[in-house]
C-alpha positions as CSV (number, residue, x, y, z in Angstrom):
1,X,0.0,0.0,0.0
2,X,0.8,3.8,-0.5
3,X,0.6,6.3,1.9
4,X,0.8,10.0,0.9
5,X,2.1,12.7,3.8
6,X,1.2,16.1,3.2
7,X,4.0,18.2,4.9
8,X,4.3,21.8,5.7
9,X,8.1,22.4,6.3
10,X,6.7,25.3,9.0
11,X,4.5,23.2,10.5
12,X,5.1,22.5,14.4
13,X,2.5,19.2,13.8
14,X,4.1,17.9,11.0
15,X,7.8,18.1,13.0
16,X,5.7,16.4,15.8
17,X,4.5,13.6,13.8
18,X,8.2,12.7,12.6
19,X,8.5,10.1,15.4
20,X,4.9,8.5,14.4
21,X,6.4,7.9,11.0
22,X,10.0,6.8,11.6
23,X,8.4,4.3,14.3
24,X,5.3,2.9,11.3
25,X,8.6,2.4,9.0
26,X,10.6,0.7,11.5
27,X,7.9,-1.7,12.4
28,X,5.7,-1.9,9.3
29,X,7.7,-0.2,6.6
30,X,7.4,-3.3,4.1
31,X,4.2,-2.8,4.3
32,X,3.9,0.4,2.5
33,X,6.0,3.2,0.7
34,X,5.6,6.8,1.9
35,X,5.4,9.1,-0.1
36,X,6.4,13.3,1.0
37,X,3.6,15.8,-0.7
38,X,4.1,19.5,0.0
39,X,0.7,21.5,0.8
40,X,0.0,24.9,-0.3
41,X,0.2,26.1,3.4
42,X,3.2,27.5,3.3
43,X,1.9,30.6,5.0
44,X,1.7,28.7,8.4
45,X,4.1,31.3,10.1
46,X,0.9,34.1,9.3
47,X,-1.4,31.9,11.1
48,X,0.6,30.6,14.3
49,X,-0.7,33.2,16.6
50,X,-1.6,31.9,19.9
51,X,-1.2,28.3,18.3
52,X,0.3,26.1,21.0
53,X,3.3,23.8,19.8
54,X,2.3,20.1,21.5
55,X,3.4,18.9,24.0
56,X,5.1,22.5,24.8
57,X,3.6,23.9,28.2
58,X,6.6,26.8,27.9
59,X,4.6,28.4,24.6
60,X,3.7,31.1,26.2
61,X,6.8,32.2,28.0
62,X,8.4,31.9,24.8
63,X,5.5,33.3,22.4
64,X,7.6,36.8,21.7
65,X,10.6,34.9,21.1
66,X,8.8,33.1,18.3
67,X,6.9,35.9,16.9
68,X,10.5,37.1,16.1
69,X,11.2,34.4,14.2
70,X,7.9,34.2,12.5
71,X,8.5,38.0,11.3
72,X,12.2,37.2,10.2
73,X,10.9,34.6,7.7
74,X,7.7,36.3,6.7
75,X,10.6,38.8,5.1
76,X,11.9,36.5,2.9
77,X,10.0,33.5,0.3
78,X,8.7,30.7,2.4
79,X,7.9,29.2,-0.9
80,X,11.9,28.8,-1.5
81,X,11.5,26.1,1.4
82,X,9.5,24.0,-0.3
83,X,10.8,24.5,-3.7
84,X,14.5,23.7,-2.0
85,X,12.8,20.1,-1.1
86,X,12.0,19.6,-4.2
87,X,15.3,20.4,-5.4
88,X,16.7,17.7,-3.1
89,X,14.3,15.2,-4.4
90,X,16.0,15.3,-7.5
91,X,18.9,13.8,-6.0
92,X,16.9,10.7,-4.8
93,X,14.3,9.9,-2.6
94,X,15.9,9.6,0.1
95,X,18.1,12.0,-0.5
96,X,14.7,14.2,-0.1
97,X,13.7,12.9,3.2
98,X,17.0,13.6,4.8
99,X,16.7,17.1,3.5
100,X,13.5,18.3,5.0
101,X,13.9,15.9,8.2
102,X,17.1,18.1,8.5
103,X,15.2,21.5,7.2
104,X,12.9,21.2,10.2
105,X,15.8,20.5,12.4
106,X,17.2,23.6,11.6
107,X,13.8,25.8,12.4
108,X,12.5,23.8,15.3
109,X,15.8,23.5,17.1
110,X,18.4,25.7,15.9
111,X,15.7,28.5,15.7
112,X,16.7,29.3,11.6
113,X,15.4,30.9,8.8
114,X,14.6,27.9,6.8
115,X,13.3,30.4,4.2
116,X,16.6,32.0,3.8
117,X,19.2,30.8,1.1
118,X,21.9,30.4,3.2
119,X,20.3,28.0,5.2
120,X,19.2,26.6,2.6
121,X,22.4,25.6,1.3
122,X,24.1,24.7,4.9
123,X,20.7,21.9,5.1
124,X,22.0,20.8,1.5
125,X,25.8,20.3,2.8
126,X,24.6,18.9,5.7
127,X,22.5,15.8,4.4
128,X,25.3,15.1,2.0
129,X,23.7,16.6,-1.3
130,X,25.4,17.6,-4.5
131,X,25.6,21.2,-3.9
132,X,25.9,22.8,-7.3
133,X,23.4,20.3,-8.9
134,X,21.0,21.1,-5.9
135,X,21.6,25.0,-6.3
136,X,21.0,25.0,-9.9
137,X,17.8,22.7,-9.3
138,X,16.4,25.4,-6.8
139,X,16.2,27.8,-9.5
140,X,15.2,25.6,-12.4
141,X,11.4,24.8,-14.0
142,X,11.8,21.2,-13.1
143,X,11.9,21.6,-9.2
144,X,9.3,24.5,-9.7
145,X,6.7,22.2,-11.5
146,X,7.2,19.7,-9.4
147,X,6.4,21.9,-6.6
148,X,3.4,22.5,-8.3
149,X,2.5,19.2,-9.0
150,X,2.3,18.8,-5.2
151,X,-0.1,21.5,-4.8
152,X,-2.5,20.1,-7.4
153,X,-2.4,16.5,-5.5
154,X,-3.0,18.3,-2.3
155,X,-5.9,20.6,-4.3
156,X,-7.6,17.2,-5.8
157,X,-7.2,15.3,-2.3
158,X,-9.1,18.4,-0.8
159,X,-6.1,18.6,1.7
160,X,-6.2,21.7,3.9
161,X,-5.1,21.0,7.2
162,X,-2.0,20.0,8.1
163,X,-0.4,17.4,8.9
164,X,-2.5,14.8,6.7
165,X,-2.3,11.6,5.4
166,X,-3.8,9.6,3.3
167,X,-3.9,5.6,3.1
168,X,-3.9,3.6,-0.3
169,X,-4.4,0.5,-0.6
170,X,-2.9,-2.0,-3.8
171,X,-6.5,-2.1,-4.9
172,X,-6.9,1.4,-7.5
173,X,-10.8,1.5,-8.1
174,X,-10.5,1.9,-4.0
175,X,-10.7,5.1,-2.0
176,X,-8.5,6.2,0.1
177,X,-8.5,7.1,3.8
178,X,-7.6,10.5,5.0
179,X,-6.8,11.2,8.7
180,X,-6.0,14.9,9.5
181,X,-4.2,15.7,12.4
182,X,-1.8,14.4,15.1
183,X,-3.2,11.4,16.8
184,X,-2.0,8.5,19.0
185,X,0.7,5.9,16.9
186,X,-2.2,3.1,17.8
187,X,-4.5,4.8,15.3
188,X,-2.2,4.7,12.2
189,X,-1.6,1.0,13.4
190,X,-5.3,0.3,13.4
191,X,-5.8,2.4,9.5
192,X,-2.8,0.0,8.6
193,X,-4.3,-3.4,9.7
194,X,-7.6,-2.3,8.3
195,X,-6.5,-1.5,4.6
196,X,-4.4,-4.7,4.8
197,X,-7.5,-6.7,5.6
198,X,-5.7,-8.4,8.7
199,X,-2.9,-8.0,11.4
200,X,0.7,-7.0,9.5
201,X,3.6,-8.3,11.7
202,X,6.0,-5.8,13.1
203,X,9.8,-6.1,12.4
204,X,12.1,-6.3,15.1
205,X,13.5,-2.8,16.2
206,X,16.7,-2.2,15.4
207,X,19.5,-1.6,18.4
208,X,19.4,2.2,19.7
209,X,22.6,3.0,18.2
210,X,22.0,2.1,15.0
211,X,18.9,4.2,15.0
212,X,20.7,7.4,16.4
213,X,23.0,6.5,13.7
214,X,20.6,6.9,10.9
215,X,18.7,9.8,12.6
216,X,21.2,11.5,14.8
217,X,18.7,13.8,16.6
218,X,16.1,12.9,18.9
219,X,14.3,14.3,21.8
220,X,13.6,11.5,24.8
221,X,9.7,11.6,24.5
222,X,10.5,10.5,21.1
223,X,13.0,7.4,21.2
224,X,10.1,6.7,24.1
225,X,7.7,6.3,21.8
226,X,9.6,4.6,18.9
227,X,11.2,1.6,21.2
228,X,8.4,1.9,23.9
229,X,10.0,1.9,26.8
230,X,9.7,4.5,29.5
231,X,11.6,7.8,29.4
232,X,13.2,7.1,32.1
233,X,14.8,4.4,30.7
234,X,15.8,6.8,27.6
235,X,17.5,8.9,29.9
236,X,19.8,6.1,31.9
237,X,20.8,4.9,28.1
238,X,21.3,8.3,26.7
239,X,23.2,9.7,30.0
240,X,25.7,6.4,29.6
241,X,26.2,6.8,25.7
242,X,26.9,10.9,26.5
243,X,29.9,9.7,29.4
244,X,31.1,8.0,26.5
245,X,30.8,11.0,24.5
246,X,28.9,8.9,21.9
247,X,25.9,11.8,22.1
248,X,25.6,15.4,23.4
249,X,22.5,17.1,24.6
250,X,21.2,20.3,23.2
251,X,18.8,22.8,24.3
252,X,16.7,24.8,21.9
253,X,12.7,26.8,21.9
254,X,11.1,23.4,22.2
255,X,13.0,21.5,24.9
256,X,15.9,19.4,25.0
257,X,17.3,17.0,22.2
258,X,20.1,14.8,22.2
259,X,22.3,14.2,18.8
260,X,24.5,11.2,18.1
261,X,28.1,12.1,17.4
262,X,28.9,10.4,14.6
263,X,32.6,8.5,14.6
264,X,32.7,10.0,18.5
265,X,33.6,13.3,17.1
């Protein structure tokens, strides 16, 4: 089966939901391919407001510090985000993924301006991409129509609200089924084993290192969720792996995170 994620880059929800997928991949990814759609709201920075980030009860003490951020991008072309992601994908699928997992890093950790060229670029160096090919891509028709391809999927889904997905199964004359919103991991689990028509087996999770090795930056809540254990327990395995300098902690607007050092550097 196919599902389709409809991704703001701005989006606080759709950062929030990264754990939910990288935990439905782990345990069911043969199951299904996924498949990154960007939305046409890319304006989500105009509507944030009093919008409370989950999970986040410092919001409002840090609500001004935001707003400056929010006004710093507005000044330059959130549309150069998503266009950028596009640019990526031309590099490879994956090669996409890493990209705007790494794009929302920079914005919902490292408080950047993911609309700004610079940062644009330093995300592209980052994940490993071809830099002139991806620079020339950013500016060129192809990564501009595919932009707008996504928008017309999103406009013929009727997607408006973000984060969304939507579930295919192999079967084309069937609809599909849309869930909008951030919900509990058990209800993607439950959409999953009903379009499969039965129970799908999970696959083994794969040891904690090797995960941080393939996504370097996590917040406890989250590696919680994907291996389901308690945080606790995150937090006696992450405080032995950072006394042997193996990860760092890092503070940022929406709590702590810790990142794998890769080669112990």
């Amino acid at each position: 089966m196919e599902i389709y994620f409809f991704v703001d880059p701005f989006c606080s929800e759709c950062w929030s939901l990264s754990p939910i997928l990288k935990k439905l991949q782990i345990e069911y990814g043969e199951y299904f391919s996924l498949k990154y759609v960007l939305s046409g709201k890319l304006s989500s920075l105009n509507q944030i407001k009093d919008r409370v980030f989950p999970c986040q009860n410092k919001w409002k003490q840090e609500q001004g510090r935001f707003k400056r951020l929010k006004n710093r991008s507005l000044q330059q072309t959130p549309h150069l985000a998503a266009i950028s992601i596009k640019a990526a994908e031309l590099q490879g699928k994956k090669a996409g993924v890493r990209f705007i997992q790494k794009l929302q890093e920079l914005l919902f950790i490292e408080d950047k301006d993911i609309s700004d060229i610079n940062v644009i670029q330093q995300c592209a160096q980052s994940v490993g991409l071809d830099l002139n090919e991806f620079l020339q891509d950013v500016y060129s028709e192809t990564a501009a129509k595919a932009f707008q391809c996504d928008l017309k999927i999103s406009s013929e889904m009727e997607v408006d609200e973000m984060p969304s997905m939507v579930f295919f199964n192999e079967k084309i004359e069937d609809e599909g089924i849309k869930i909008t919103g951030l919900y509990s991991y058990d209800i993607y689990v439950q959409i999953l084993t009903e379009m499969l028509q039965g129970y799908p087996k999970p696959a083994e999770k794969p040891p904690l290192e090797v995960f941080l090795s393939l996504n370097p930056v996590n917040a406890t809540q989250d590696l919680a969720l994907i291996f389901d254990v308690s945080p606790q327990k995150v937090e006696r395995q992450m405080k032995k792996l950072q006394i042997q300098q193996k990860v760092q902690k890092i503070a940022s607007l929406h709590g702590s995170y810790w990142r794998y050092k890769y080669n112990n550097l």
